[in-house]
N, C-alpha and C positions, 0 to 999 in steps of 0.2 A: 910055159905054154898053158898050162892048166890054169894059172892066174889069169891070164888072159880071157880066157874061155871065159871061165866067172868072171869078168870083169863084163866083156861081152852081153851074156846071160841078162847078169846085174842093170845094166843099161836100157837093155830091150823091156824087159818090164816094168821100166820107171818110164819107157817112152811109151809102151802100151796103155802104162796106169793115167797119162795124163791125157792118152786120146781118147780114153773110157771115160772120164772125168769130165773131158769138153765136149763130150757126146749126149751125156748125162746131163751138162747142166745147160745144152741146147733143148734137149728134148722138155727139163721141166721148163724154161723161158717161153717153146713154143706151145704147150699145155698154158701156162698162167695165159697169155695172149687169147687161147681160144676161150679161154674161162670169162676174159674180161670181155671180149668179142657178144656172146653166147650173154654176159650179164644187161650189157647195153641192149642187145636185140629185147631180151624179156622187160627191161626199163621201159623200151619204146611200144611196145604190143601192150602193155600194161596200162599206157598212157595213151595209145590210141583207142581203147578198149572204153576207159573210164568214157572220154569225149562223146565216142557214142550212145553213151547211155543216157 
C-alpha cells in the first residue's frame, strides 16, 4: 500500500512537472511573438518616419 501511494505521489509530480514546462514554454513562445510583433511595428513607424522627412 505504501509503495503504491509513492508510486502515486511520484507520478503526479512528473505530470505536474510537464504541465509546468508546457505552460512555461507557451508563455516564453507567446512573449518572443509579441517581441517580434512589437519589432516590426517599430521597423514600420521608423520607416514611415524617415519618408516624411
Amino acid at each position: 500500500m505504501l509503495l503504491q501511494t509513492q508510486s502515486l505521489k511520484d507520478d503526479n509530480n512528473r505530470n505536474t512537472a510537464i504541465i509546468v514546462s508546457k505552460l512555461n514554454e507557451m508563455q516564453t513562445q507567446s512573449l518572443h511573438d509579441k517581441i517580434a510583433e512589437l519589432t516590426e511595428e517599430k521597423t514600420n513607424l521608423k520607416t514611415q518616419i524617415s519618408q516624411e522627412q
